[in-house]
C-alpha positions, 0 to 999 in steps of 0.5 A, a space after each residue: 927597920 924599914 929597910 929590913 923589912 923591904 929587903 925582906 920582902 924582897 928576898 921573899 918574892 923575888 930570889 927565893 919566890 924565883 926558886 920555889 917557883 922553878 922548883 915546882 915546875 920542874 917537880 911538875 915537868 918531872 911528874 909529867 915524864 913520869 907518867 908517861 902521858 905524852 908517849 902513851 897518847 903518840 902511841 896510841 893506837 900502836 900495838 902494845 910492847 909490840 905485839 902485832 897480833 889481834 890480841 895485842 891491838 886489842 889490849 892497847 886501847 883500853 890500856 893506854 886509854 885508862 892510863 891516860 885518863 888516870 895520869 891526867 887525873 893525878 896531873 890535874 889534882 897535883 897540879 892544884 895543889 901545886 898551885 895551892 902551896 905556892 899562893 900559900 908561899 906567897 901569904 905567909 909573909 902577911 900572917 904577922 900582919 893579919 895578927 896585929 891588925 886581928 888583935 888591935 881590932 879586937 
């Protein structure tokens, strides 16, 4: 029995931990390029869709200004509660554990 359970544990963090983990950091990467906050802050004070007039200039700003600000707010909420689940992940194996020490201490 105890080499189940160290064999478990083992799986758990280590092999299907490794995946969960790539997993999310490409789903995180993959939010990223969707949001487009890398290009909107290279392209920054460009023109819009190309649109060298003065209205075309004047729009840009605000725009990417306000698109950035909401993709890095959507990156940093996304990003907590990526965070949250895998450390949620990593304790779910112990809940067992708590149970039975739960009930013998009650």
């Amino acid at each position: 029995m105890k080499n189940y359970l160290f064999n478990f544990f083992l799986w758990w963090y280590l092999i299907n931990g490794r995946k969960i983990f790539e997993g999310m950091i490409a789903n995180w990467g993959y939010s990223l390029e969707s949001l487009k906050i890398v290009p909107m802050l290279n392209n920054f004070f460009m023109p819009l869709f190309q649109d060298y007039t003065w209205e075309g200039k004047l729009i840009a700003i605000p725009f990417r200004f306000i698109w950035v600000i909401f993709g890095l707010l959507f990156q940093f909420v996304y990003s907590i509660l990526l965070i949250f689940v895998f450390v949620v992940y990593l304790l779910i194996p112990f809940i067992p554990f708590v149970i039975i020490i739960y009930n013998f201490v009650k």
